[in-house]
PyMOL Python script that loads the backbone (N, CA, C, O; Angstrom):
from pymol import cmd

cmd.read_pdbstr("""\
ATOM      1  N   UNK A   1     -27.325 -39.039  -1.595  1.00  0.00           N
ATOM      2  CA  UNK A   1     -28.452 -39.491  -2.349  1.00  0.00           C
ATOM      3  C   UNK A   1     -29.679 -39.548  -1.443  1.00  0.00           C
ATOM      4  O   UNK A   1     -29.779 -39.962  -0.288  1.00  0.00           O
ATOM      5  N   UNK A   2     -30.490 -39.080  -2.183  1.00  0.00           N
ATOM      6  CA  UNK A   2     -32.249 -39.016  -1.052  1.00  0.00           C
ATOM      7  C   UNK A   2     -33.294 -39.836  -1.992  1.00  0.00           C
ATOM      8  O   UNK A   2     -33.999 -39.198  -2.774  1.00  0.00           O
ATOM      9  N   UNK A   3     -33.391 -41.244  -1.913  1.00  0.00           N
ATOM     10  CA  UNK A   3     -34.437 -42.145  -2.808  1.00  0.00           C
ATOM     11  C   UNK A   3     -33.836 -42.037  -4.085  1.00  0.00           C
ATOM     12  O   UNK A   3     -34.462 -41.741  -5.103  1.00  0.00           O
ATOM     13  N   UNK A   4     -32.747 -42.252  -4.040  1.00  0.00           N
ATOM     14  CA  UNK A   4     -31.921 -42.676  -5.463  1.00  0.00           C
ATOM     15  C   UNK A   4     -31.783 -41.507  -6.149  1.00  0.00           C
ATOM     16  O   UNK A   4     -31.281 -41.491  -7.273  1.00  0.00           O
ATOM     17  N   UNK A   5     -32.263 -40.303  -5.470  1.00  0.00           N
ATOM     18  CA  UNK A   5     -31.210 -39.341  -6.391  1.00  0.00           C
ATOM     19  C   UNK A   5     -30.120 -38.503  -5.406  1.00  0.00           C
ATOM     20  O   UNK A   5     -29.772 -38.586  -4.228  1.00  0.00           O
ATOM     21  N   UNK A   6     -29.669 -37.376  -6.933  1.00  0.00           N
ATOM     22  CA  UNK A   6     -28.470 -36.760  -6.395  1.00  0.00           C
ATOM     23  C   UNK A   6     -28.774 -35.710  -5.613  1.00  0.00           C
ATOM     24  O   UNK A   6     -29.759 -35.105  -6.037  1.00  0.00           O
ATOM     25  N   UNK A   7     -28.204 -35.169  -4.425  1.00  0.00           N
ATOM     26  CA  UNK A   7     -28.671 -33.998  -4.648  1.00  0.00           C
ATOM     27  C   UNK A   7     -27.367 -33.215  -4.665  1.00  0.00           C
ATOM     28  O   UNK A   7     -26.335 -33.772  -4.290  1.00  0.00           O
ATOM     29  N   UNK A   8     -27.359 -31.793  -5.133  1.00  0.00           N
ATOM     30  CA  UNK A   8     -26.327 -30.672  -4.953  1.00  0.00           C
ATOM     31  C   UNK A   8     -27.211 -29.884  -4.249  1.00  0.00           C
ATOM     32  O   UNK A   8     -28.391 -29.541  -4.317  1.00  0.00           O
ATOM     33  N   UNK A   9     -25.527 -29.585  -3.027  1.00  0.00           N
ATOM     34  CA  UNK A   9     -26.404 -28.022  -2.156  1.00  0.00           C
ATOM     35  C   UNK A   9     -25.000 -27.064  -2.371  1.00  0.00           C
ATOM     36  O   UNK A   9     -23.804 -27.140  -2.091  1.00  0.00           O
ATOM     37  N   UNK A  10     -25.646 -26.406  -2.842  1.00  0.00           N
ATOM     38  CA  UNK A  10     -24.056 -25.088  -3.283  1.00  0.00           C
ATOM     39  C   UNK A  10     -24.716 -23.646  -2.500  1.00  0.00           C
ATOM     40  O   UNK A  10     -25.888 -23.312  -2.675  1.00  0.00           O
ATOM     41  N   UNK A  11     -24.053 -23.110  -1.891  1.00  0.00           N
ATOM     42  CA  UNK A  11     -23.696 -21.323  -1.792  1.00  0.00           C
ATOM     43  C   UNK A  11     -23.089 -20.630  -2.206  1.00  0.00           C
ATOM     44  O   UNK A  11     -22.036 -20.959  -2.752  1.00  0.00           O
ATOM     45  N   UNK A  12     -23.576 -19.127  -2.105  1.00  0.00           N
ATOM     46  CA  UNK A  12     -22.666 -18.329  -2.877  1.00  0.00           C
ATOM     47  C   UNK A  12     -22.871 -16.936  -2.067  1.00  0.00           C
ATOM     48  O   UNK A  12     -23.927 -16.510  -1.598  1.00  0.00           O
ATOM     49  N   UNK A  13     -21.570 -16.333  -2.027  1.00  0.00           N
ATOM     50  CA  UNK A  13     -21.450 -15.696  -0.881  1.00  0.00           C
ATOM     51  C   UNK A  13     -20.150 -14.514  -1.706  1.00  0.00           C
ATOM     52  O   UNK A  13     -19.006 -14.864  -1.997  1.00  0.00           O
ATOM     53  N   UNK A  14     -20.785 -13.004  -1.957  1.00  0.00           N
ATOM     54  CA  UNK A  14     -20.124 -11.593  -2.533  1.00  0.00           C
ATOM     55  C   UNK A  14     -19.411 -11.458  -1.723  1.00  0.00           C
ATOM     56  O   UNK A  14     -19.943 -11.123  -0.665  1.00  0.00           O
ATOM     57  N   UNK A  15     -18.089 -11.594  -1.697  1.00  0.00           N
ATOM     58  CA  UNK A  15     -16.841 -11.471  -0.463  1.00  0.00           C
ATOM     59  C   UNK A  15     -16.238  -9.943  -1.506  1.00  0.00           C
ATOM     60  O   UNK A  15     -15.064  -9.582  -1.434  1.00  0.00           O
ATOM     61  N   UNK A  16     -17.103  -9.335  -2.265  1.00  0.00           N
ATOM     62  CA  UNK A  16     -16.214  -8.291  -3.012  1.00  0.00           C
ATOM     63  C   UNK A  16     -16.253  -7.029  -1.492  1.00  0.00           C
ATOM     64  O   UNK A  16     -15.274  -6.327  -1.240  1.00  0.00           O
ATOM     65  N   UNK A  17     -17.100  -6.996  -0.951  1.00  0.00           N
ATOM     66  CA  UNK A  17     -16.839  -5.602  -0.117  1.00  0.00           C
ATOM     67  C   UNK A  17     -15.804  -6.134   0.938  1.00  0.00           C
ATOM     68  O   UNK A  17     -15.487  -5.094   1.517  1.00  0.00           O
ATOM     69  N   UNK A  18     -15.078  -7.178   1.535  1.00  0.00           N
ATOM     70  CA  UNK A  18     -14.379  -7.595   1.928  1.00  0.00           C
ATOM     71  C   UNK A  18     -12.952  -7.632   1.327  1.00  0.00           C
ATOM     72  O   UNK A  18     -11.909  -7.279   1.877  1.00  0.00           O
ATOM     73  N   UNK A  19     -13.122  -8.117   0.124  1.00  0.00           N
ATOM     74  CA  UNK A  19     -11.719  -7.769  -0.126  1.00  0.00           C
ATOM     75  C   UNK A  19     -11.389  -6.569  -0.713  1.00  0.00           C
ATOM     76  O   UNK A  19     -10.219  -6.337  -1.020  1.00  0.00           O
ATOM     77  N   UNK A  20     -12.451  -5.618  -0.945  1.00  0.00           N
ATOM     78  CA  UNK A  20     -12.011  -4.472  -0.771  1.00  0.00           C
ATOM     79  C   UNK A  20     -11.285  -3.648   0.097  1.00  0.00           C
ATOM     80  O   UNK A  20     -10.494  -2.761  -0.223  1.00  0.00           O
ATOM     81  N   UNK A  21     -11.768  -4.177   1.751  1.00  0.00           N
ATOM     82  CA  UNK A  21     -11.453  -3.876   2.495  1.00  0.00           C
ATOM     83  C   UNK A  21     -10.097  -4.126   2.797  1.00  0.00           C
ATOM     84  O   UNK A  21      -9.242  -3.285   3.072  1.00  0.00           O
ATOM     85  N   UNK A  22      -9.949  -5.546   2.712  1.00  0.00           N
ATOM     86  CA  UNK A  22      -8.411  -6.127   2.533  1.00  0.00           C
ATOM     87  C   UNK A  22      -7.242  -4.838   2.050  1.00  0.00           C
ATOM     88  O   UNK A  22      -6.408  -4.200   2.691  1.00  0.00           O
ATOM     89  N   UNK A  23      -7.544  -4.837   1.011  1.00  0.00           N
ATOM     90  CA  UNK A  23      -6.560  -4.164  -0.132  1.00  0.00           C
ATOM     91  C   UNK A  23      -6.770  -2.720   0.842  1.00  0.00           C
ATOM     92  O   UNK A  23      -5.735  -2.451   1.451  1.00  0.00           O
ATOM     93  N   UNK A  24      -7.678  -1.949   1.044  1.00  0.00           N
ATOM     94  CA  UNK A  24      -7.306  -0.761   1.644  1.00  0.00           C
ATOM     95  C   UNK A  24      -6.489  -0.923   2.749  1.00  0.00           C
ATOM     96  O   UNK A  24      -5.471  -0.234   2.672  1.00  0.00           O
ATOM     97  N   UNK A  25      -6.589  -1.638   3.818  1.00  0.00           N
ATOM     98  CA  UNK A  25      -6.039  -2.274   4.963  1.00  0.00           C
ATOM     99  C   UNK A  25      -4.406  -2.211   4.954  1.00  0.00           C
ATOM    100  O   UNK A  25      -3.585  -1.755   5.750  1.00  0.00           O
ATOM    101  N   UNK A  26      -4.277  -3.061   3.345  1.00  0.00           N
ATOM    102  CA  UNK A  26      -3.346  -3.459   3.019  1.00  0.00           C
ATOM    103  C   UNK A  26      -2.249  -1.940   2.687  1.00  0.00           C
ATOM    104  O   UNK A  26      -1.259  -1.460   3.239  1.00  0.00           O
ATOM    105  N   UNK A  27      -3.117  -1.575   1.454  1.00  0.00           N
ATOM    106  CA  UNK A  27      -2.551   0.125   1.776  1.00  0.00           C
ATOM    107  C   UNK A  27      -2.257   1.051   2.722  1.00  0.00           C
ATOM    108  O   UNK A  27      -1.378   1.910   2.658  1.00  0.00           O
ATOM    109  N   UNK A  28      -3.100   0.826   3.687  1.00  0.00           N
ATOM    110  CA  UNK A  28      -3.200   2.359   4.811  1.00  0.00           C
ATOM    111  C   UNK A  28      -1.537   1.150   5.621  1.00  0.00           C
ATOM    112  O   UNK A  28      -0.731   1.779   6.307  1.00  0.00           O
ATOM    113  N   UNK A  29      -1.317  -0.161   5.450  1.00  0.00           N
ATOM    114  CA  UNK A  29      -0.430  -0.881   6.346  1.00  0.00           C
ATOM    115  C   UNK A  29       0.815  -0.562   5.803  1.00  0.00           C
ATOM    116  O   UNK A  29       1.840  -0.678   6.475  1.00  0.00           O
ATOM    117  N   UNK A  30       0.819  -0.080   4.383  1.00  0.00           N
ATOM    118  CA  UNK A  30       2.268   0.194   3.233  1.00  0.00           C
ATOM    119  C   UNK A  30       2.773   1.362   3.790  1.00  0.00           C
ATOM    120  O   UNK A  30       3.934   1.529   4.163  1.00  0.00           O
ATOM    121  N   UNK A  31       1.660   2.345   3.845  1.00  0.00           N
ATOM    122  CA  UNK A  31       1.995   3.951   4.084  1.00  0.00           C
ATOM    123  C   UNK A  31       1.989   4.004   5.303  1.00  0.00           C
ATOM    124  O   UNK A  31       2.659   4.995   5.594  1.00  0.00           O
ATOM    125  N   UNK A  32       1.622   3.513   6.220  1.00  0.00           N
ATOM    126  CA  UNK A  32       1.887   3.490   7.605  1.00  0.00           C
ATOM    127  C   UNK A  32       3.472   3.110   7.794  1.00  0.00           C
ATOM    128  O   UNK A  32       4.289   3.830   8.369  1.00  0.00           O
ATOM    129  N   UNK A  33       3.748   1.815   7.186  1.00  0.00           N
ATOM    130  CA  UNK A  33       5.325   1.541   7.501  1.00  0.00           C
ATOM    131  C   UNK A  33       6.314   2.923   6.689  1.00  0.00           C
ATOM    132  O   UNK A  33       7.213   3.610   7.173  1.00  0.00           O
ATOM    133  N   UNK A  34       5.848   2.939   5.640  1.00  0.00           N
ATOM    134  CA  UNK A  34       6.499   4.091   4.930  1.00  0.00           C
ATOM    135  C   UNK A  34       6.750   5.344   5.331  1.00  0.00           C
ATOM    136  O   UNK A  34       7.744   5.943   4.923  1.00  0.00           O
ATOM    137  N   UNK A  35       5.759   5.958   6.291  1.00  0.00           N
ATOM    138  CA  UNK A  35       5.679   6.967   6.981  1.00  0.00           C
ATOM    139  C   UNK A  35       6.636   6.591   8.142  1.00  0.00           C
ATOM    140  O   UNK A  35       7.061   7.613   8.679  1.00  0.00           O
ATOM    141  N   UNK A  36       7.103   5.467   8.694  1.00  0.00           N
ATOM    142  CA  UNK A  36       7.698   5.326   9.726  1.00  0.00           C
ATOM    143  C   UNK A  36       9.108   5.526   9.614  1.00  0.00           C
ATOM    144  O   UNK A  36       9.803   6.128  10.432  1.00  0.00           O
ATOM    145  N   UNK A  37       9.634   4.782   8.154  1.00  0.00           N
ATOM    146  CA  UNK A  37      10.184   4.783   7.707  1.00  0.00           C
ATOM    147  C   UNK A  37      11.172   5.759   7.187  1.00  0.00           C
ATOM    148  O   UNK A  37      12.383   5.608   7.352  1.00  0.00           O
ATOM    149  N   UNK A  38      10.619   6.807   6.526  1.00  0.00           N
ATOM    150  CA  UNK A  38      10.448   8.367   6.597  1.00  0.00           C
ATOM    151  C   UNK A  38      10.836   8.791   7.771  1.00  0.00           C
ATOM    152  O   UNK A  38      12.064   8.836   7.842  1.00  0.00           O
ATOM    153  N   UNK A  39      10.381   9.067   8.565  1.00  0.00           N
ATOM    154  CA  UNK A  39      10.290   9.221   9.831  1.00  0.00           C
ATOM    155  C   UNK A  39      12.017   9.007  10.500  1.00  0.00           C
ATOM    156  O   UNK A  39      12.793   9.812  11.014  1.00  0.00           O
ATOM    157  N   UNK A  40      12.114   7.644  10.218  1.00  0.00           N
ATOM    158  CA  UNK A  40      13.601   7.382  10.856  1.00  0.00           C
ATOM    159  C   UNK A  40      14.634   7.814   9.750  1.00  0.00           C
ATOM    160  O   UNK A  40      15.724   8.326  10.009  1.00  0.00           O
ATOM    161  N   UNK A  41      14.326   7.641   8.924  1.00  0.00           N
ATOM    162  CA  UNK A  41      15.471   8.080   7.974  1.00  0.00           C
ATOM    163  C   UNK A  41      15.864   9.794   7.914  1.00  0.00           C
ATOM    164  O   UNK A  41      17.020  10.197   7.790  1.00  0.00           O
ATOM    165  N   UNK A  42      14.851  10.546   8.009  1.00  0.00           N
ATOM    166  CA  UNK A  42      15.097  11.888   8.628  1.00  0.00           C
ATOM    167  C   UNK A  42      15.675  11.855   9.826  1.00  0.00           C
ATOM    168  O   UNK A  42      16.809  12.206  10.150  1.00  0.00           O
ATOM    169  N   UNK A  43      14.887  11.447  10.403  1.00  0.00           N
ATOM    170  CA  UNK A  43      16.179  11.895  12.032  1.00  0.00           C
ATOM    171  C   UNK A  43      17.471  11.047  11.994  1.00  0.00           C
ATOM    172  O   UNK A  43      17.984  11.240  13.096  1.00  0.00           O
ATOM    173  N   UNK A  44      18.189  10.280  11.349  1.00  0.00           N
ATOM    174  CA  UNK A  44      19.052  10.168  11.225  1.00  0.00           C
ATOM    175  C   UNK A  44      19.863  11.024  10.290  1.00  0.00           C
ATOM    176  O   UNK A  44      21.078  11.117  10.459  1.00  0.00           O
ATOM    177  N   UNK A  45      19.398  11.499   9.549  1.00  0.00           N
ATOM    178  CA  UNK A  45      20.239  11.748   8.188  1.00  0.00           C
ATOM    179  C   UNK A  45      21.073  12.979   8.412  1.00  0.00           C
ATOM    180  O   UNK A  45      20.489  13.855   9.049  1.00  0.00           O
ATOM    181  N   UNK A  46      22.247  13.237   8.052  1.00  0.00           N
ATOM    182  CA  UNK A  46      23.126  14.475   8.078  1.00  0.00           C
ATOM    183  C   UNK A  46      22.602  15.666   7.225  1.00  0.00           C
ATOM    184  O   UNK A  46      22.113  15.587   6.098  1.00  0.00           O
ATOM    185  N   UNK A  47      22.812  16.877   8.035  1.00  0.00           N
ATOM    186  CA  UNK A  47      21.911  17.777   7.561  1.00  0.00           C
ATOM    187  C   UNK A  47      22.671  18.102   5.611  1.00  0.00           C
ATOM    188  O   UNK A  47      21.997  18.551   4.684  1.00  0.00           O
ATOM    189  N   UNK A  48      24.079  17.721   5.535  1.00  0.00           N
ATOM    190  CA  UNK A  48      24.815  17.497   4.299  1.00  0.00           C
ATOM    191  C   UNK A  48      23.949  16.643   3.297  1.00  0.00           C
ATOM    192  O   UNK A  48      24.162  16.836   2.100  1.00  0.00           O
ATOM    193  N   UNK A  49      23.043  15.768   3.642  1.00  0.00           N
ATOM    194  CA  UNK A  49      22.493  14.912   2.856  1.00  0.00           C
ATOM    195  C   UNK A  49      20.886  14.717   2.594  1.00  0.00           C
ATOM    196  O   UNK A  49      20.215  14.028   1.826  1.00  0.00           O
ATOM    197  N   UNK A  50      20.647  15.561   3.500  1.00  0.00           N
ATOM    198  CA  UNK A  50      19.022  15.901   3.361  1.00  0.00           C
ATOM    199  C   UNK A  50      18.323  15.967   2.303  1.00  0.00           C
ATOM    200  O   UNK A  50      17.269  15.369   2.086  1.00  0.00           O
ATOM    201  N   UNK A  51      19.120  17.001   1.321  1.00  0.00           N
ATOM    202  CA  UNK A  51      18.102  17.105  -0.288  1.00  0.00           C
ATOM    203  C   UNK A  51      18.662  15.920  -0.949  1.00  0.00           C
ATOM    204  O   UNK A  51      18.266  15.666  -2.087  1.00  0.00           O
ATOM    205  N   UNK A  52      19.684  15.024  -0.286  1.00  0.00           N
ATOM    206  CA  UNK A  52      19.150  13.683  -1.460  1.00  0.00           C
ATOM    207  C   UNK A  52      18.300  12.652  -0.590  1.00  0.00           C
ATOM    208  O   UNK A  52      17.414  11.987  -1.127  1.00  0.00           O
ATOM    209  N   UNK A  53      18.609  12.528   0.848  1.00  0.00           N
ATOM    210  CA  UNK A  53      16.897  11.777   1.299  1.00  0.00           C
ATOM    211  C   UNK A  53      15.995  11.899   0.714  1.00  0.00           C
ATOM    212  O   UNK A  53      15.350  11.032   0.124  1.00  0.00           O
ATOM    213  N   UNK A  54      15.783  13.184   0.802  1.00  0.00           N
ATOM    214  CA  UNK A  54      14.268  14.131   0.368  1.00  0.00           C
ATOM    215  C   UNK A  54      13.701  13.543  -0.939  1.00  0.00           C
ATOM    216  O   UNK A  54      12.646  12.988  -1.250  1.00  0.00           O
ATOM    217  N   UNK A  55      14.946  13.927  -1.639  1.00  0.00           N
ATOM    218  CA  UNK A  55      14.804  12.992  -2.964  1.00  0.00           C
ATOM    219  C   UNK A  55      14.301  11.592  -3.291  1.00  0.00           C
ATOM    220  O   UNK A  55      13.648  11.194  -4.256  1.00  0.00           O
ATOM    221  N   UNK A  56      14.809  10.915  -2.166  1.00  0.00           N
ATOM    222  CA  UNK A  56      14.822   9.317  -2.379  1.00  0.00           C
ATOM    223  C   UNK A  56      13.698   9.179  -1.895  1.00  0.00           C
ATOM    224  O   UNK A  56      12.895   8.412  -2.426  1.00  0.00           O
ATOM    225  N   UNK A  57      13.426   9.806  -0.911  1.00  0.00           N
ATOM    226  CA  UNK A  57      11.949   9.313  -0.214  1.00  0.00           C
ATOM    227  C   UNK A  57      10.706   9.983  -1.364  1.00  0.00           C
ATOM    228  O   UNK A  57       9.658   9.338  -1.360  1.00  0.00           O
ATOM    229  N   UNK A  58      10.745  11.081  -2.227  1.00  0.00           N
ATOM    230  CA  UNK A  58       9.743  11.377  -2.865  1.00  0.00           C
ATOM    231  C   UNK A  58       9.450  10.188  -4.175  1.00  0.00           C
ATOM    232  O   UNK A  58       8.377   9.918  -4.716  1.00  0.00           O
ATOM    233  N   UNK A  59      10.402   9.792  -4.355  1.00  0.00           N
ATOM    234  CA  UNK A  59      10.984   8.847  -5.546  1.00  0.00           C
ATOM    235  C   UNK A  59      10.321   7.143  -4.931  1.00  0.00           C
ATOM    236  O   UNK A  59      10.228   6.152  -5.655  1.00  0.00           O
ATOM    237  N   UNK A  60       9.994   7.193  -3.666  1.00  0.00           N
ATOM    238  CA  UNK A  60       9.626   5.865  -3.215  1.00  0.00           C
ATOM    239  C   UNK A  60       8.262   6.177  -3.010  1.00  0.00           C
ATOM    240  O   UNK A  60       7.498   5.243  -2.769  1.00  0.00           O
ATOM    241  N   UNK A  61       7.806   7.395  -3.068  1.00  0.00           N
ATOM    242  CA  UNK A  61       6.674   7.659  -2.387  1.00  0.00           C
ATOM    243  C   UNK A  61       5.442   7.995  -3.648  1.00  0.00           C
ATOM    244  O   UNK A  61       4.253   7.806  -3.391  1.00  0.00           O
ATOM    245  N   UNK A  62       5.845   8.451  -4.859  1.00  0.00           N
ATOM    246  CA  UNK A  62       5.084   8.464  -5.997  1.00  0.00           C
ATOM    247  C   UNK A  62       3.887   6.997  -6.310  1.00  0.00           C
ATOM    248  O   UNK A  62       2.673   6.790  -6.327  1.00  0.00           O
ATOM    249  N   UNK A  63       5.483   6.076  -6.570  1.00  0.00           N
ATOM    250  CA  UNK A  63       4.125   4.568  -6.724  1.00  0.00           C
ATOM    251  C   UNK A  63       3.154   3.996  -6.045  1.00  0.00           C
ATOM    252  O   UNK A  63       2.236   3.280  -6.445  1.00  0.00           O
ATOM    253  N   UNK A  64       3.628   4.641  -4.184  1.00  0.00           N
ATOM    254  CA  UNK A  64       3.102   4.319  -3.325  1.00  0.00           C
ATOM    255  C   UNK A  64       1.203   5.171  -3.178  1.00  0.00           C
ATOM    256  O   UNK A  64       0.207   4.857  -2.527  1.00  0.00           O
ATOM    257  N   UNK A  65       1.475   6.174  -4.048  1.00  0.00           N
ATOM    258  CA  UNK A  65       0.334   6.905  -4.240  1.00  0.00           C
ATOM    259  C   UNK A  65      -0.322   6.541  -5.886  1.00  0.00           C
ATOM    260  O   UNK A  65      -1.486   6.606  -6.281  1.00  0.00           O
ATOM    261  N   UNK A  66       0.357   6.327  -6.281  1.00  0.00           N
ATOM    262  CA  UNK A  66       0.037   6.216  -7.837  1.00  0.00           C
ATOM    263  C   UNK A  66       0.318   7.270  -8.912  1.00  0.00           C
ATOM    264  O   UNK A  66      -0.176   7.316 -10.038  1.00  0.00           O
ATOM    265  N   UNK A  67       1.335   8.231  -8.276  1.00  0.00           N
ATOM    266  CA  UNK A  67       1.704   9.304  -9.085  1.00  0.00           C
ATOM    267  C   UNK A  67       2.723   8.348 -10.101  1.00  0.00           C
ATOM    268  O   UNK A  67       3.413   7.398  -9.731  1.00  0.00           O
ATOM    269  N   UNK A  68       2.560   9.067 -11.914  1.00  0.00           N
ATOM    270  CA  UNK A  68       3.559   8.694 -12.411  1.00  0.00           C
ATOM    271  C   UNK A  68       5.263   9.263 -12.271  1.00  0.00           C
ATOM    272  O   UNK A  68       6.397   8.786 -12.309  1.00  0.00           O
ATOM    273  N   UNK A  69       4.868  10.039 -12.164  1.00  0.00           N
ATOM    274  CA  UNK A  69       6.127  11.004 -11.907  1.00  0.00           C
ATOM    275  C   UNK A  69       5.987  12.241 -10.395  1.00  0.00           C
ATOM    276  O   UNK A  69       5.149  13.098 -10.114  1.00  0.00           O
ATOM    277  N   UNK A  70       7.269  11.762  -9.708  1.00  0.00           N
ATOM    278  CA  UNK A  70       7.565  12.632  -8.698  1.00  0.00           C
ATOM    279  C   UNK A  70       8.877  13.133  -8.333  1.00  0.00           C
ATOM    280  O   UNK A  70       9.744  12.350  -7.944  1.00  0.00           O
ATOM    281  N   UNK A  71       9.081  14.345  -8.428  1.00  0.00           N
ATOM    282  CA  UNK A  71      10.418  14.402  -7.925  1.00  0.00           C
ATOM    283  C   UNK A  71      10.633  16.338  -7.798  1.00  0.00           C
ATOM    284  O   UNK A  71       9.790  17.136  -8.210  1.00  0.00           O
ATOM    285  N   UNK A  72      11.879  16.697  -7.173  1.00  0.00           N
ATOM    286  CA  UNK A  72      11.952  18.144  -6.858  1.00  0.00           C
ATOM    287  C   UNK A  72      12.632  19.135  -8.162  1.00  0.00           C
ATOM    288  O   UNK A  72      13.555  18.771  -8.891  1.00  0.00           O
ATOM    289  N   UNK A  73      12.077  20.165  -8.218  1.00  0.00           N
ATOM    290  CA  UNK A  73      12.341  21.301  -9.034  1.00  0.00           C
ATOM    291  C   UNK A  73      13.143  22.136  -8.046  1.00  0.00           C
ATOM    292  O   UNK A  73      12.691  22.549  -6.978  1.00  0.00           O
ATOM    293  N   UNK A  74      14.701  22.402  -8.623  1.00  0.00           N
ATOM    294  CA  UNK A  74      15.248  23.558  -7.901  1.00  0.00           C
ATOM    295  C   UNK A  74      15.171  24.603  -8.582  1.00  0.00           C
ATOM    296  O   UNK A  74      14.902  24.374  -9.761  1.00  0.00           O
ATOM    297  N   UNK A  75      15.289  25.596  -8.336  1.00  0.00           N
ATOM    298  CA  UNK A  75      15.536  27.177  -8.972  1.00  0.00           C
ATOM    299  C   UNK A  75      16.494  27.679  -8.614  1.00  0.00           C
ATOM    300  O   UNK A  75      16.779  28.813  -9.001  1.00  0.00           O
TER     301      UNK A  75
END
""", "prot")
cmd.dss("prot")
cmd.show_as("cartoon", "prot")
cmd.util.cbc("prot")
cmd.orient("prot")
């Protein structure tokens, strides 16, 4: 109170380009582990089992991009 009145002191502060940033951060941190991930699961995998890795990893890797649908066409 300043001579019997109220006062309010408020701020306001656009944190939108920030948490934009967040969320990309957050993404490039998903596909970074994912890629690692990838990464080890190939060099382990038996060359017998490769086209279903391949598989599994395209199948994890769609939402991670925002594709609705991903997966392999054989001929």
């Amino acid at each position: 109170m300043v001579d019997g009145e109220a006062l309010i002191h408020g701020a306001c502060v656009d944190v939108t380009e920030m948490s934009q940033l967040g969320a990309q951060l957050s993404t490039q941190t998903n596909l970074h582990r994912f890629a690692r991930d990838v990464a080890n699961r190939l060099l382990r995998c038996a060359d017998d089992a490769l086209i279903n890795v391949i598989r599994q990893i395209i199948l994890e890797l769609g939402p991670l991009i925002g594709a609705c649908h991903a997966g392999i066409m054989q001929r």
